[in-house]
C-alpha positions in Angstrom: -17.5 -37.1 1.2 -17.0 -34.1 -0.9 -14.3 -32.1 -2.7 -12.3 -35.8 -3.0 -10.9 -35.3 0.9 -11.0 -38.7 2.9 -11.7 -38.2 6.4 -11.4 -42.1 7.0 -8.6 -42.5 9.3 -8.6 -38.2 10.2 -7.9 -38.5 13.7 -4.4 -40.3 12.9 -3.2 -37.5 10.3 -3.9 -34.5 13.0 -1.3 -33.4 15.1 -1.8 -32.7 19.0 -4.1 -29.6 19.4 -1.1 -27.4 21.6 0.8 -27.2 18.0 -1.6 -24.7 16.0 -3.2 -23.3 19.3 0.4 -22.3 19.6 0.3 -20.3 16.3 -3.2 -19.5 16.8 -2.3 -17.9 19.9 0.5 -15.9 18.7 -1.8 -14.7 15.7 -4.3 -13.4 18.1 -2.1 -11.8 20.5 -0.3 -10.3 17.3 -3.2 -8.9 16.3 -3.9 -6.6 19.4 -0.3 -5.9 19.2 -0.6 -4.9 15.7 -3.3 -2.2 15.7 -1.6 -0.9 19.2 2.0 -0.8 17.1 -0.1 1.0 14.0 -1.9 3.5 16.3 2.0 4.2 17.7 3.6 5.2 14.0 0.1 6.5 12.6 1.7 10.0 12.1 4.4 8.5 10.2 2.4 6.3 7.9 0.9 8.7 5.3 4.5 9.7 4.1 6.3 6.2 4.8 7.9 5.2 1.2 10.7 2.5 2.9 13.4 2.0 4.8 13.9 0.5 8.6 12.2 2.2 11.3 8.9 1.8 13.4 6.6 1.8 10.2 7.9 -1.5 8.7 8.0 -2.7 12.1 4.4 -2.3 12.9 3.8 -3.8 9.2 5.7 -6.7 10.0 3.8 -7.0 13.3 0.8 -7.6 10.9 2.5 -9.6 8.2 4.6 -12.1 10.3 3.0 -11.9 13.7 -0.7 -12.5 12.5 -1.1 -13.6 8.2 2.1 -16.1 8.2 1.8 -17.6 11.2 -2.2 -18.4 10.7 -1.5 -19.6 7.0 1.7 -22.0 8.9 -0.8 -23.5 11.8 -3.7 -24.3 9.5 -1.5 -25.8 7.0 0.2 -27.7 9.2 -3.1 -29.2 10.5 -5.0 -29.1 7.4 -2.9 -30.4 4.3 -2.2 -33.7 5.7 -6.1 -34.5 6.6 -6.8 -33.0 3.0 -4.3 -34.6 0.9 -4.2 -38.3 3.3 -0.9 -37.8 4.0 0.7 -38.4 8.0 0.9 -35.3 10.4 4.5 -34.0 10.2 6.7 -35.0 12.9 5.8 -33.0 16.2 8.9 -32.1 16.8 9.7 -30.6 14.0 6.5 -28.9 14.3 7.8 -27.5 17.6 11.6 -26.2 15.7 9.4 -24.2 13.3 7.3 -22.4 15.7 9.9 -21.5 18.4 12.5 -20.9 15.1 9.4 -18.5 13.7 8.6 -16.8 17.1 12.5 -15.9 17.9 13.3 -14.8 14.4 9.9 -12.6 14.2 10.6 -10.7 17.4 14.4 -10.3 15.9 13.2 -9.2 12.9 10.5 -7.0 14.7 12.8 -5.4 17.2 15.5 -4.3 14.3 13.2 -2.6 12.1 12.0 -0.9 15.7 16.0 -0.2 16.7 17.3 0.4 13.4 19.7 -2.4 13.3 20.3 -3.9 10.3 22.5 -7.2 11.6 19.4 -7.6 13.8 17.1 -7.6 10.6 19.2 -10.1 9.0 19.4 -12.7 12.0 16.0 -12.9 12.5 14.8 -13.1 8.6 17.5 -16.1 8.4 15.8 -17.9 11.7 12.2 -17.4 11.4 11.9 -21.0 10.3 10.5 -20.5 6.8 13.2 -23.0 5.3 12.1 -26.2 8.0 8.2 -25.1 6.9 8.7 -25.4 3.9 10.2 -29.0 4.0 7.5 -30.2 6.5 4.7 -29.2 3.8 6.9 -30.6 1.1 7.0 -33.6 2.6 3.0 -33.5 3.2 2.6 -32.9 -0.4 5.2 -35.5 -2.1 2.7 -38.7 -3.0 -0.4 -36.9 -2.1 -3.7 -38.9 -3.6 -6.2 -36.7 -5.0 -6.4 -32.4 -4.5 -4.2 -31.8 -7.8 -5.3 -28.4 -7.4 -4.5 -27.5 -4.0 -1.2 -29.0 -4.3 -0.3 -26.6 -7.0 -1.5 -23.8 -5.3 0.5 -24.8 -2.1 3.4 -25.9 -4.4 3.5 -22.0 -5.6 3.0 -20.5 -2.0 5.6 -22.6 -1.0 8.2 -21.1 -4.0 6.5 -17.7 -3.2 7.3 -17.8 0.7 10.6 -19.2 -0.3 11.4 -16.4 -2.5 9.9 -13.8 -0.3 12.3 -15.0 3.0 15.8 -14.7 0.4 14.8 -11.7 -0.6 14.0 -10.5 2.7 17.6 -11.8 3.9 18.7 -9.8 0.3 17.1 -6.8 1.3 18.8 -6.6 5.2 22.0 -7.3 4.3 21.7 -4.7 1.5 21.1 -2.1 4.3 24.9 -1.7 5.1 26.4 -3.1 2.1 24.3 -1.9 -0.5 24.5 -4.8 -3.4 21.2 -4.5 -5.0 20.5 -2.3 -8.4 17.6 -1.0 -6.6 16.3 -1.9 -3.2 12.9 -0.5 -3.7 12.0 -2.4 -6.7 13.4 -5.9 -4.2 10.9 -4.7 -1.4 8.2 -4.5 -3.2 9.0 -7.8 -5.1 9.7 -9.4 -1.8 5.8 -7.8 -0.9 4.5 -9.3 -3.7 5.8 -12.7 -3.4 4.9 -12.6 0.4 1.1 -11.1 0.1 0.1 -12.1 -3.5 2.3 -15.6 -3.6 2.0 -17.2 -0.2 -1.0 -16.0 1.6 -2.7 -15.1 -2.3 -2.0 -18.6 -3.6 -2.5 -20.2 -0.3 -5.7 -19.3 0.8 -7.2 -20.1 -2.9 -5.9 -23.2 -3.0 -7.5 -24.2 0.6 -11.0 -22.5 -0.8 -11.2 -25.4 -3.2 -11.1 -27.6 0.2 -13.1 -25.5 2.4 -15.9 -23.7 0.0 -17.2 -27.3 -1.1 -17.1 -28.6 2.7 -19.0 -25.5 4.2 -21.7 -25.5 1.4 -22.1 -29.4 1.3 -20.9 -29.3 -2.4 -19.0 -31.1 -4.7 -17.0 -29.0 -6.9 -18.2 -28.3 -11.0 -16.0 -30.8 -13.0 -13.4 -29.3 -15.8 -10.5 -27.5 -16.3 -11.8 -23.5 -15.8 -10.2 -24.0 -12.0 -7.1 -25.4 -12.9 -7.0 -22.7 -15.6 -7.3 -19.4 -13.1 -4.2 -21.3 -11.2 -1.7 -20.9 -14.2 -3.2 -17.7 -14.8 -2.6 -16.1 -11.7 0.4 -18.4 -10.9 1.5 -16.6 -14.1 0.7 -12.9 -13.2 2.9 -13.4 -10.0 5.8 -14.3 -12.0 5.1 -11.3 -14.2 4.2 -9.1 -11.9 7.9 -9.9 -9.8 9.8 -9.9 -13.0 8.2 -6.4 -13.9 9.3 -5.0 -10.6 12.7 -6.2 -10.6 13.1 -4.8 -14.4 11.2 -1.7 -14.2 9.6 -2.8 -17.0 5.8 -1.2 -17.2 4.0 -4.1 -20.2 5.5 -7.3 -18.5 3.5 -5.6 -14.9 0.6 -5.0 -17.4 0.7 -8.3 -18.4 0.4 -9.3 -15.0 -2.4 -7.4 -13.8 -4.7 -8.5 -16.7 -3.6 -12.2 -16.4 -4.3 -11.7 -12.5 -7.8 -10.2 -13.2 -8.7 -13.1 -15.3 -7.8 -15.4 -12.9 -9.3 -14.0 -10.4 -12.2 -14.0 -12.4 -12.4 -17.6 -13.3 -11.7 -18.4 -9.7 -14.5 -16.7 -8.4 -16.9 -17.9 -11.2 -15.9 -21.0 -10.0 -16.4 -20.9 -7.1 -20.1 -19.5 -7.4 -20.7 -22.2 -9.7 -19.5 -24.7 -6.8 -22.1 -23.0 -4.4 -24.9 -23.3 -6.9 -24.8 -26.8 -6.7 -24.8 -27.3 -2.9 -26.8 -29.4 -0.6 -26.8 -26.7 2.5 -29.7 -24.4 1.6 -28.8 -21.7 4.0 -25.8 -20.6 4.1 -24.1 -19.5 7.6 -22.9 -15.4 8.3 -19.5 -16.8 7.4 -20.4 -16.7 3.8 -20.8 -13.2 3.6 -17.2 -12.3 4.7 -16.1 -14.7 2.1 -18.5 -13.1 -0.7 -17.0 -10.1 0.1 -13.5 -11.3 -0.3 -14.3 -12.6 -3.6 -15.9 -8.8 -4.4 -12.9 -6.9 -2.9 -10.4 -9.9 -5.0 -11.8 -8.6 -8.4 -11.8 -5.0 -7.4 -8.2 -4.9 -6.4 -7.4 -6.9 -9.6 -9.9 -4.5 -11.9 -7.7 -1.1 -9.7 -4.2 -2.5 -10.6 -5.5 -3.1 -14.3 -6.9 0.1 -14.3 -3.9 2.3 -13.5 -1.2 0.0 -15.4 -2.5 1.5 -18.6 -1.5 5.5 -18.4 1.6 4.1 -17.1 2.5 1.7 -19.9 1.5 4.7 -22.4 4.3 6.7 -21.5 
């Protein structure tokens, strides 16, 4: 039994295979959709700064139709064999994929027609508000997996966050309420790329890295300590959007580069103790998503200093 998850008793905390095949399914078909949708507005891309149109809507084809709904299936599944907690209810299971599959295409099709009202229905029904209860209810009187919890507890606020400003940002459209809807859209991108998926996938690394490599995970507190880190460049980096302000988004990107640094030292240190000598093809697409994490980190710290010195 490694990395503290109790698969005594699994088969009872898994819900009926048809629920994340369901999301599964839609991420797949998503993702042919995607590149055809990308292909369409390729012309367009280079110049695209914001705004409704095809662009965002091929975007959101790749957002919503393939990274959310993956991250909602697995977590679904996952959290409640990891954290031995029960399965959510199936039916409830069922309201969030049918809410998440008719808001996404109504979100889709009014960035593609232009529509505003469109926009709005379908960010307020795609069914992030009944996830996030489900896996808040998964995560309340958990035993064990501190660390994941946090991380899913902050994807959670993230994906929260990211859906009212997405609601924020359509109704804007017509009535224009926001200082600056720029600065929102790119906060709402922040807390939907860097906050949910970000935070979500590194805090189900620390449940799958140990389990593929036959590991148990280095004991201390440098993991816990590339959480707050990074859990506090988010909030920075949001904040210094929304203000304009150019040191508090510094701050962020070096608190975001060390914690990306920690985590992946972490992580190394997790492999170096493993049990499977030979490690499978899969490990090389995650060593080079630990490789392109600190490079993204080391580019954003890299060009928030000639803006902060003007």
């Amino acid at each position: 039994m490694f990395a503290g998850v109790n698969i005594a008793g699994a088969g009872q905390r898994l819900l009926h295979e048809r629920i994340p095949m369901r999301f599964f399914g839609i991420a797949v078909t998503a993702h042919v959709l995607a590149w055809a949708a990308l292909a369409g507005v390729a012309q367009g891309m280079p110049g695209f700064v914001g705004g409704i149109g095809p662009e965002i809507a091929a975007v959101h084809v790749l957002t919503l139709g393939v990274l959310v709904v993956t991250a909602m299936g697995a977590s679904l599944q996952m959290l409640p064999v990891a954290l031995s907690r029960p399965a959510p209810p199936e039916a409830a299971c069922e309201v969030v994929f049918w809410t998440f599959a008719a808001g996404a295409v109504l979100l889709i099709g009014g960035f593609t027609a232009t529509a505003p009202t469109i926009i709005a229905a379908g960010a307020a029904l795609v069914g992030i508000g009944i996830y996030a209860v489900l896996i808040g209810r998964t995560l309340i009187g958990h035993r064990g997996q501190r660390l994941v919890a946090l991380h899913v507890w902050a994807a959670l606020a993230s994906m929260v966050g990211a859906a009212v400003l997405a609601v924020l940002l359509a109704t804007d459209i017509d009535y224009g309420f926001l200082p600056d809807h720029g600065r929102a859209a790119l906060a709402h991108a922040l807390l939907a790329s860097y906050g949910f998926m970000g935070l979500l996938a590194l805090g189900f690394s620390h449940i799958l890295i140990p389990m593929f490599a036959i590991a148990q995970a280095p004991q201390g507190r440098i993991s816990e300590v590339a959480f707050w880190l990074i859990a506090t460049a988010l909030v920075a980096g949001v904040l210094g959007v929304l203000l304009g302000s150019t040191p508090v988004a510094a701050i962020a990107v070096i608190a975001g580069f060390a914690g990306a640094g920690l985590h992946v030292r972490f992580m190394v240190a997790t492999l170096q103790g493993r049990m499977r000598k030979r490690l499978g093809p899969e490990f090389l697409l995650i060593g080079t998503s630990w490789a392109l994490l600190l490079a993204r980190a080391f580019s954003d710290h890299s060009r928030s200093y000639p803006a902060a010195a003007k």
